[in-house]
C-alpha positions as CSV (number, residue, x, y, z in Angstrom):
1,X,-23.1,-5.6,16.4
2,X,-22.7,-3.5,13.4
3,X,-20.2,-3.4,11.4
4,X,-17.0,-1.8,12.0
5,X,-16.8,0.9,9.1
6,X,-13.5,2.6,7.2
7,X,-13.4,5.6,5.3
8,X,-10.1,6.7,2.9
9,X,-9.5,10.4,3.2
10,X,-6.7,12.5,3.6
11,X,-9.0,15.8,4.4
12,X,-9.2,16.6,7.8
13,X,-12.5,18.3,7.4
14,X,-13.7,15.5,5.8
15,X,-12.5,13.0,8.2
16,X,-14.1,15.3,11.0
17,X,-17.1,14.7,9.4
18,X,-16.9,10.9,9.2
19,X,-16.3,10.7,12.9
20,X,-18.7,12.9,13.6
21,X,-21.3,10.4,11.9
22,X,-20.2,7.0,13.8
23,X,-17.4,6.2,11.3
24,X,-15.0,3.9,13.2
25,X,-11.7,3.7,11.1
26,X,-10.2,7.0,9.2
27,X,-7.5,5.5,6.4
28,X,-4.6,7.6,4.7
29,X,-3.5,5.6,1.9
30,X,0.0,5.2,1.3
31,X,0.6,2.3,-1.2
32,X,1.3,3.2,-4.4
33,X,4.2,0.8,-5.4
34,X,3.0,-1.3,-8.0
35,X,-0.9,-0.5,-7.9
36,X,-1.0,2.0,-11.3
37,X,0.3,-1.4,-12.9
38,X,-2.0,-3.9,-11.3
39,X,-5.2,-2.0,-11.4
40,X,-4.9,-0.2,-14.6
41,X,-7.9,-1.6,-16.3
42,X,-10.1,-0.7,-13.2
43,X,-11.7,2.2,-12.4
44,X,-10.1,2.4,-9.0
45,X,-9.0,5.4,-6.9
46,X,-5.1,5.5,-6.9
47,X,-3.8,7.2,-3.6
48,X,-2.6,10.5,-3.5
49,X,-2.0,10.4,0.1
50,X,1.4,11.5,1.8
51,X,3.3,11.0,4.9
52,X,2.6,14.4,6.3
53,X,-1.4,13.5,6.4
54,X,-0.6,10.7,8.9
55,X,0.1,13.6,11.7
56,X,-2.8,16.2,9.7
57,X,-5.4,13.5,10.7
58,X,-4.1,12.3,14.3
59,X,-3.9,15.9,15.5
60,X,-7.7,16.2,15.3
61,X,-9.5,13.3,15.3
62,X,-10.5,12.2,18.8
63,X,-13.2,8.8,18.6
64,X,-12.3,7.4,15.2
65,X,-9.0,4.9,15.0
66,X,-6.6,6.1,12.7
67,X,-5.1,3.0,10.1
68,X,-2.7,3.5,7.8
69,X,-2.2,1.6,4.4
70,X,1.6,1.4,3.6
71,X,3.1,-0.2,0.7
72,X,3.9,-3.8,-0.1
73,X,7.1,-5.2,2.1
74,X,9.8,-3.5,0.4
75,X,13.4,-2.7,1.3
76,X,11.5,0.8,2.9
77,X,9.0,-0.7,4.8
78,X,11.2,-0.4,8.5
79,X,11.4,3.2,7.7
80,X,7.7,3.7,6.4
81,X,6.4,2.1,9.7
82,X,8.7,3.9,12.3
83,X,7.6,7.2,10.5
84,X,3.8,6.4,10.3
85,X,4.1,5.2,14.0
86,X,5.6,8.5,15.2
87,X,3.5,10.3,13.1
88,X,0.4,8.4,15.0
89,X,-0.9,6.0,13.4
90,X,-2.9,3.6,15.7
91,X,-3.0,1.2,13.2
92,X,-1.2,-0.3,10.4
93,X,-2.2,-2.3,7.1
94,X,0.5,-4.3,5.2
95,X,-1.4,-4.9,1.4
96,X,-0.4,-7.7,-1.2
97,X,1.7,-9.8,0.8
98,X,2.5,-13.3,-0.4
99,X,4.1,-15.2,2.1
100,X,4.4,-15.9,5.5
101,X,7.9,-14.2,5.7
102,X,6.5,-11.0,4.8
103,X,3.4,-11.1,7.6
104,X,6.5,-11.9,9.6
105,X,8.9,-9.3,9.2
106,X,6.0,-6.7,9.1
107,X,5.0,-8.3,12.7
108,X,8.1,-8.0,14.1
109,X,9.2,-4.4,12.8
110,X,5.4,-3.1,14.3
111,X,6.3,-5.1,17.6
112,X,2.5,-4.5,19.0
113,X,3.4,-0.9,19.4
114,X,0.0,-0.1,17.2
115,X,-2.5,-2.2,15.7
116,X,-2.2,-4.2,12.9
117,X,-4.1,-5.4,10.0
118,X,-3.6,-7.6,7.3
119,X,-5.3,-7.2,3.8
120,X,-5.3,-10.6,1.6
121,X,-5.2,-10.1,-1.8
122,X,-3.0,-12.4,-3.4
123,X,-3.3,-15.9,-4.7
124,X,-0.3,-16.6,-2.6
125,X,-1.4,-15.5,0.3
126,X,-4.5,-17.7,0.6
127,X,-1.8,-20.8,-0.4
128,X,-0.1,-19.9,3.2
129,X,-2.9,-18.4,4.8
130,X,-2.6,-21.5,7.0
131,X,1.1,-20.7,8.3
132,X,0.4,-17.4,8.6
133,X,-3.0,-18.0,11.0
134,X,-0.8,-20.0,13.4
135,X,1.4,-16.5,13.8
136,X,1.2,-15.1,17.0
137,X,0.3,-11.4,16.5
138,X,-2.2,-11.4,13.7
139,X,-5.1,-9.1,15.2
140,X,-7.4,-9.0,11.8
141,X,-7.6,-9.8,8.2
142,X,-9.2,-8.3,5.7
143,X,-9.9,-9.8,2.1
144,X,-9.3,-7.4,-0.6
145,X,-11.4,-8.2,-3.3
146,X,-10.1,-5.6,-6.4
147,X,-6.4,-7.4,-6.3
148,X,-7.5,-10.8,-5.0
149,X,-10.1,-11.3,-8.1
150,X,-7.4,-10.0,-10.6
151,X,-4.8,-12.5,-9.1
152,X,-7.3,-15.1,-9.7
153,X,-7.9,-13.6,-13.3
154,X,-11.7,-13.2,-12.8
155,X,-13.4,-10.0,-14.7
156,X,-15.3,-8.7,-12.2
157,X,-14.2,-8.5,-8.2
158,X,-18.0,-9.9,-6.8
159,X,-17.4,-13.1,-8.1
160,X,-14.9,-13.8,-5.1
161,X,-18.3,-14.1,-3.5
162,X,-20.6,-15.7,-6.0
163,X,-18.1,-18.5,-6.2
164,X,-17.1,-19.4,-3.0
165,X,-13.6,-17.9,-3.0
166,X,-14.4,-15.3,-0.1
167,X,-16.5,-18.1,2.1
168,X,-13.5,-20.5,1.7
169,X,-11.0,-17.9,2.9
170,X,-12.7,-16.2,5.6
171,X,-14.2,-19.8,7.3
172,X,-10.3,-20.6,7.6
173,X,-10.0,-17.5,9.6
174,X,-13.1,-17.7,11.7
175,X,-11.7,-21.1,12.9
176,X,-8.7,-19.3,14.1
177,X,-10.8,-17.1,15.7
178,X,-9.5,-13.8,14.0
179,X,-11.6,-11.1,13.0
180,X,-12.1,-10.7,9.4
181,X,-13.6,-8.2,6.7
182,X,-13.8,-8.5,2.9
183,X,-14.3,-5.5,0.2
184,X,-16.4,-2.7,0.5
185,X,-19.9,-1.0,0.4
186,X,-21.7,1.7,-1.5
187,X,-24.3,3.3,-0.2
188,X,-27.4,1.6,-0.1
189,X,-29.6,1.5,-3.2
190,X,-26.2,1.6,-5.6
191,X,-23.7,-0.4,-7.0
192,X,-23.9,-3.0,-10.1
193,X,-24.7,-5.9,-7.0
194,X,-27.2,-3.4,-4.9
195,X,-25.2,-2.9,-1.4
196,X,-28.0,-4.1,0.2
197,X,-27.3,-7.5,-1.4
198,X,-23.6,-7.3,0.4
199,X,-24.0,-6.0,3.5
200,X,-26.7,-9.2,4.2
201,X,-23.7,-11.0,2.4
202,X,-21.3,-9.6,5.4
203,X,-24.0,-10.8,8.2
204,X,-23.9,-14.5,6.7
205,X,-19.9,-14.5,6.2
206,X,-19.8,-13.4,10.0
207,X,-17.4,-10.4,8.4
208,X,-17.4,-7.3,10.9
209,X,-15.3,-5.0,8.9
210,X,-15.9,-3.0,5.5
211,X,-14.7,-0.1,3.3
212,X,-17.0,2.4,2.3
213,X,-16.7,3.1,-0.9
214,X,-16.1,6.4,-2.9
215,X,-19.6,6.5,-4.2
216,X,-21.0,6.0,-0.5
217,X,-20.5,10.0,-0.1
218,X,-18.5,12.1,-2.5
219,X,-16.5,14.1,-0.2
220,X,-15.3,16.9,-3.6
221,X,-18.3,18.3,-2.4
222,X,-19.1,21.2,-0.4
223,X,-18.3,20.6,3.8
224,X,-22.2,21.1,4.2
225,X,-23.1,18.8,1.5
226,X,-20.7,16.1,2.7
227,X,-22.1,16.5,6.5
228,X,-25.5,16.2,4.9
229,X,-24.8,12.9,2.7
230,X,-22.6,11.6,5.2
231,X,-25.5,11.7,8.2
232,X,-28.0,10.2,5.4
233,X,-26.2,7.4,4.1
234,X,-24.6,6.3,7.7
235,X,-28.2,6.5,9.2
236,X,-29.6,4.2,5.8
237,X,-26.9,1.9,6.5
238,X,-27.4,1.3,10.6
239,X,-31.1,1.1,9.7
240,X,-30.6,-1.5,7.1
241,X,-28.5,-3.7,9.4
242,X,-30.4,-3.6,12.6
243,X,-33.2,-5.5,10.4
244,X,-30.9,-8.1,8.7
245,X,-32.5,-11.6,9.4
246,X,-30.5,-15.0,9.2
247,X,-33.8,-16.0,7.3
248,X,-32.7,-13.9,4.4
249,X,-29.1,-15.1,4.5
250,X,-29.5,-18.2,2.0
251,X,-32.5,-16.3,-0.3
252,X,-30.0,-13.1,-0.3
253,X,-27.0,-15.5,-1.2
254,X,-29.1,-17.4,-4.2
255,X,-30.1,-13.7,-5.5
256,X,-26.4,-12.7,-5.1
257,X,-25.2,-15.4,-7.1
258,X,-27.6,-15.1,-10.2
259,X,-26.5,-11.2,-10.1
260,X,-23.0,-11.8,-10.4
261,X,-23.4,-14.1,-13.1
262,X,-25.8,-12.1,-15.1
263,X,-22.8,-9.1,-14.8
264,X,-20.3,-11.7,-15.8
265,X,-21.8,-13.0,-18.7
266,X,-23.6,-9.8,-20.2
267,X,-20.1,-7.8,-19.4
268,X,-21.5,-5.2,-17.8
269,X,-19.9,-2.4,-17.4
270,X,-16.9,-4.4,-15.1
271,X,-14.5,-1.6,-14.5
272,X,-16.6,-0.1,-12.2
């Protein structure tokens, strides 16, 4: 199967677009509490997204789900859900939580009315990842890698993988048998570690979920041009993942590796 894809955007045009293409997740982003802080060396998009596109986007799309991204368990977060809910989200993502209180209280106050997901990025969380697996309610995880890295005070976010961070994490949730996803992915033939390199990476992890990135189309361009980009790099993608062989798994993980570390230690470019 291929992967399950997300795209973050607040336009509905754009969105159209994405769904029209085979994208299965449309994301509004609402967390912004704390995030200017945490990612302020990175060059990182920082949400701009509002309550009101909850209902923008769930008035026209038809195929793709709709997730929304609130912010970090807060003394708002009852109100934030009930709004995003009645403004239809069909599912909701609680970010940087760090213990199994918080997975808790988010479980409860959602009450299986939607979806829900739950994006690990914390040191803390993987230290009760345990507790939190035995939970009854928790549908997915998926492993941030831009806030998991810096809570781990690595330099650049793709040594999660190179190091065995991401594999640790995610074989704990396999054996709970929860779906997972980690990161995202550029189009193919970009990124500092090609995409190709971490899509294969997704196939060997068993991961069924990833972002795609802002570079994967740039959707400030015209409709026509995002429609045409869009179609291209979706079509690249399936292609590329319909081929994937478990024979290029260990080759593709070894190659991975020595790319990461190469990055790492000639400090290339790592706010990208």
């Amino acid at each position: 199967m291929p992967l399950t894809v997300f795209y973050i955007t607040n336009n509905p045009d754009v969105a159209l677009i994405a769904e029209s293409v085979g994208v299965d997740r449309i994301w509004v982003d609402l967390e912004t509490l704390g995030k200017e802080e945490r990612q302020r060396w990175l060059n990182s998009v920082k949400s701009c997204h509002t309550m009101s596109d909850v209902g923008k986007l769930a008035s026209v799309l038809t195929k793709a789900e709709l997730l929304v991204r609130i912010n970090p368990w807060n003394a708002g977060s009852e109100r934030e859900i009930e709004d995003a809910i009645s403004r239809g989200a069909k599912r909701i993502m609680l970010p940087m939580w760090k213990t199994p209180e918080e997975v808790r209280a988010f479980l409860n106050c959602v009450n299986r009315r939607v979806r829900t997901s739950l994006l690990l990025e914390t040191r803390e969380a993987e230290e009760c990842l345990d507790e939190v697996l035995k939970m009854d309610g928790v549908e997915e995880i998926h492993v941030g890698l831009n806030d998991l890295h810096l809570s781990y005070g690595l330099s650049f976010m793709f040594e999660l993988l190179a190091n065995g961070t991401v594999e640790r994490i995610v074989n704990k949730i396999k054996a709970a048998g929860i779906p997972y996803g980690f990161g995202g992915i550029s189009h193919l033939g970009d990124g500092l570690v090609p995409a190709e390199m971490i899509v294969t990476e997704h196939y060997r992890l068993g991961s069924t979920r990833a972002i795609l990135s802002r570079s994967f189309c740039d959707q400030t361009k015209p409709l026509d041009r995002v429609r045409e980009e869009f179609a291209r790099n979706m079509k690249i993608l399936r292609d590329y993942e319909s081929k994937i062989d478990p024979s290029a798994y260990e080759p593709n993980r070894r190659a991975l590796q020595a790319r990461v570390d190469e990055i790492v230690t000639n400090g290339l470019n790592l706010k990208k």
